[in-house]
C-alpha positions in Angstrom: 3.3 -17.1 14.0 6.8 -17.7 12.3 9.0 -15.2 12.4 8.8 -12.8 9.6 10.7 -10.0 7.6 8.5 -7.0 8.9 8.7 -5.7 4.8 6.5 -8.2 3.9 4.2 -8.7 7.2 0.7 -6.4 7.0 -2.0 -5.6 9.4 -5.2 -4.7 9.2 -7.4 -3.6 11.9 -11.3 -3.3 11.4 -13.0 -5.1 8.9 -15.6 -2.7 7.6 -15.8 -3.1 3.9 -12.7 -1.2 3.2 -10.4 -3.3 5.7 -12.2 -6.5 4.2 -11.2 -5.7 0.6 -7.5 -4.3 2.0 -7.1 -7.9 3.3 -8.4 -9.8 0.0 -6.0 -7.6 -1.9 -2.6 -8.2 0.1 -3.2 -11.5 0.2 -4.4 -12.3 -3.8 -0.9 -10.4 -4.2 0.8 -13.6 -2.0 1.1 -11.4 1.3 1.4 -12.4 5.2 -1.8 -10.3 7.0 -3.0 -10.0 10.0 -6.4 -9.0 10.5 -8.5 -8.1 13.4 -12.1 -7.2 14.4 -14.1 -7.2 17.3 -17.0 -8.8 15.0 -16.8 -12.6 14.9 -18.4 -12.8 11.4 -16.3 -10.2 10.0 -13.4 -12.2 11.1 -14.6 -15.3 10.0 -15.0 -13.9 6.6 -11.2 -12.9 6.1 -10.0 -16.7 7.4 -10.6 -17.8 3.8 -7.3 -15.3 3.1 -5.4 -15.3 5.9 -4.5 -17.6 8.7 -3.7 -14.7 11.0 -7.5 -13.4 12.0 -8.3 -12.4 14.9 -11.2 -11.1 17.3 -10.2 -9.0 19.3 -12.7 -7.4 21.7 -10.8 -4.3 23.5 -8.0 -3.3 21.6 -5.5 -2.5 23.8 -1.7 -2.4 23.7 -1.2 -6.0 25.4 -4.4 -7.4 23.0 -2.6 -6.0 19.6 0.8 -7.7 20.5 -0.7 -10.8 21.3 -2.0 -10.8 17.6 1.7 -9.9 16.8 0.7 -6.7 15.2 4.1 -5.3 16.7 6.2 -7.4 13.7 4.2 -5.8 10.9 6.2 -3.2 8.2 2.5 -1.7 7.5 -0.3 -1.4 9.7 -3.7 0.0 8.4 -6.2 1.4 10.8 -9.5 1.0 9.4 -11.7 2.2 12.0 -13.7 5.3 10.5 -16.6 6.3 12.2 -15.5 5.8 15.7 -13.1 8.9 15.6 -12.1 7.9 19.3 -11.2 4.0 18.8 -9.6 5.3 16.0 -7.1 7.8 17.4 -6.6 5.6 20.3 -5.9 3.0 18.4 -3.4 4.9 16.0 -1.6 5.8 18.9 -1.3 2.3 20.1 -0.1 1.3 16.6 2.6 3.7 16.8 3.5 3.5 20.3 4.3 -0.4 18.8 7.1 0.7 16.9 5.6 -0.4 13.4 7.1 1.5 11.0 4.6 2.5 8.7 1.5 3.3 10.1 -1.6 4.2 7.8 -5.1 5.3 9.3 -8.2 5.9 7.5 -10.1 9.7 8.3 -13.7 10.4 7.7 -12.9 14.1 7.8 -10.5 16.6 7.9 -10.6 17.2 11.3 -10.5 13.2 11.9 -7.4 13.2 9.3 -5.0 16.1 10.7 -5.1 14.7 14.4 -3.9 11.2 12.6 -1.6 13.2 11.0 -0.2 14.8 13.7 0.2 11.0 15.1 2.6 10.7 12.4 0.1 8.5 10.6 -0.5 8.2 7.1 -4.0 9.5 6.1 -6.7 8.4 3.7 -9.7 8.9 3.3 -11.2 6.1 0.9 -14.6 5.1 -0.6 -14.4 0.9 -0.4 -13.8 0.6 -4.0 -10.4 2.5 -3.8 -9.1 -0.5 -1.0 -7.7 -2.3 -4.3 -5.9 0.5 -5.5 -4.6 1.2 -2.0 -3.5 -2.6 -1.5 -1.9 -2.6 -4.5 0.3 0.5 -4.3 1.3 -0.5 -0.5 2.1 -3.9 -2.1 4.8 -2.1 -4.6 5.9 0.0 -1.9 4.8 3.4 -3.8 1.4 4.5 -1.5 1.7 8.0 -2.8 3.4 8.2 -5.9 0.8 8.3 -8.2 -2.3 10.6 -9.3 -5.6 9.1 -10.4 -7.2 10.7 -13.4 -10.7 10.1 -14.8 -11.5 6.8 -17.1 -8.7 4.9 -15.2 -5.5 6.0 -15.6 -2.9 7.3 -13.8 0.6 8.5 -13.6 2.4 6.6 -11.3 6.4 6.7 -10.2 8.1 3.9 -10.1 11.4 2.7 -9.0 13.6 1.0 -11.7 14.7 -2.2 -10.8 14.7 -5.6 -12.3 14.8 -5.9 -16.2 14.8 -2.2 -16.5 18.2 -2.1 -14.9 21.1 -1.7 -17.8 18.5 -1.5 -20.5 17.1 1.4 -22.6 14.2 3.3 -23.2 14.0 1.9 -26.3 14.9 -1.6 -25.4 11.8 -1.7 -23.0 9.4 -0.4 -25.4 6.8 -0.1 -23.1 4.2 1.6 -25.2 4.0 -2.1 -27.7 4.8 -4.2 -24.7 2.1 -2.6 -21.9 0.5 0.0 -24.3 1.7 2.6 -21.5 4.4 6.1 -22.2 7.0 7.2 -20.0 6.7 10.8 -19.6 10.3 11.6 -16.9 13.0 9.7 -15.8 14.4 10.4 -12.7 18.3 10.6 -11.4 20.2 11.6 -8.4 17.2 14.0 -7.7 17.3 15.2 -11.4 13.9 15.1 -13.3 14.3 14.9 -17.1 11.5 15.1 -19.3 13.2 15.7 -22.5 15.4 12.1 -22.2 16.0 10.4 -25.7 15.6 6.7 -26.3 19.0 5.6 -25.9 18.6 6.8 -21.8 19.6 3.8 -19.9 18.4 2.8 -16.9 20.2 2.2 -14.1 19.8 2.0 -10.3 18.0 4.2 -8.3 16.8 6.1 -11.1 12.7 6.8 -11.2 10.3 6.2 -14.1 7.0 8.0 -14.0 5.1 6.6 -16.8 1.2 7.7 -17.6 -1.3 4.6 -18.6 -4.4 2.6 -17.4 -4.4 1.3 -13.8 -4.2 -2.5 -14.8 -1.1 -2.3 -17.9 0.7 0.0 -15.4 -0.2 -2.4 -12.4 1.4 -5.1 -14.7 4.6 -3.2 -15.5 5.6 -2.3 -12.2 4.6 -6.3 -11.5 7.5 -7.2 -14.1 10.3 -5.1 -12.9 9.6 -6.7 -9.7 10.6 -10.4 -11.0 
């Protein structure tokens, strides 16, 4: 494998259905994974997304560098139901040096030794793997909160078009049919700003919208 910024480089290990649809996701969005399972088919499945799949039978320290999972900014650990393989495997993830390490918990129990790692926890139902891929793909895993019929209010860092332009300028509401609800500034939370606020950098926009006009919003201050 080339050489690659770590920011942009993701692994995935286990390929139940959750791991499957992680790996679909990062790479529909144009990203470099690497993906490993001890399952032949499960591996063969993924090749159709990503040139880096691997099976790997015992995974131990030496086996998950040899896949080059040591160069990844993000690693998920997708290993549920075997609590052991899972912590063990956490560990090894961590004892890498990767520097953001997420692991998936079928319980609580499961979830605060993960934690105590210094893991990341989640503990999702397959159909929540887009949402997940998605938000690790902007860079925001937790800043949002999921409310019922689809929408959510999410945070997200200015950047992009938004820099040097107004509230009003951006019009998100006509343009995405979202709302800003706070904008965000040297730690400062305003929720009373008018429409001549101006963006600038660093500052935070936590707007409130369905998943998919949101998901394209955050897409365009990204270009």
């Amino acid at each position: 494998m080339k050489k690659q910024d770590p920011s942009t480089l993701y692994g995935v290990i286990g390929l139940g259905r959750f791991g499957t649809a992680l790996v679909k996701t990062l790479a529909a969005a144009g990203k470099e994974v690497i993906a490993i399972d001890k399952n032949e088919e499960k591996v063969r499945e993924v090749r159709a997304y990503t040139d880096y799949a691997f099976v790997v039978d015992n995974l131990s320290e030496t086996a998950l560098k040899e896949t080059g999972m040591q160069n990844c900014g993000t690693v998920t650990v997708c290993i549920g139901e075997q609590i052991d393989m899972s912590i063990l495997t956490t560990m090894l993830v961590i004892k890498l040096g990767v520097p953001n390490v997420i692991a998936k918990a079928t319980s609580e129990v499961h979830g605060e030794v993960l934690k105590r790692m210094g893991a990341t926890v989640v503990y999702p139902e397959a159909d929540m793997a887009v949402r997940i891929g998605r938000r690790l793909i902007f860079g925001n895993l937790l800043d949002y909160v999921a409310l019922a019929d689809g929408v959510e209010v999410r945070r997200i860092t200015a950047g992009g078009r938004a820099i040097g332009r107004t509230v009003q300028e951006l019009d998100v509401r006509k343009v995405y049919g979202i709302n800003i609800i706070a904008v965000e500034r040297d730690g400062r939370t305003d929720v009373e700003f008018t429409a001549s606020y101006r963006f600038g950098q660093g500052d935070t926009i936590t707007v409130i919208g369905k998943v998919d006009k949101i998901d394209r919003f955050e897409q365009d201050l990204q270009d």
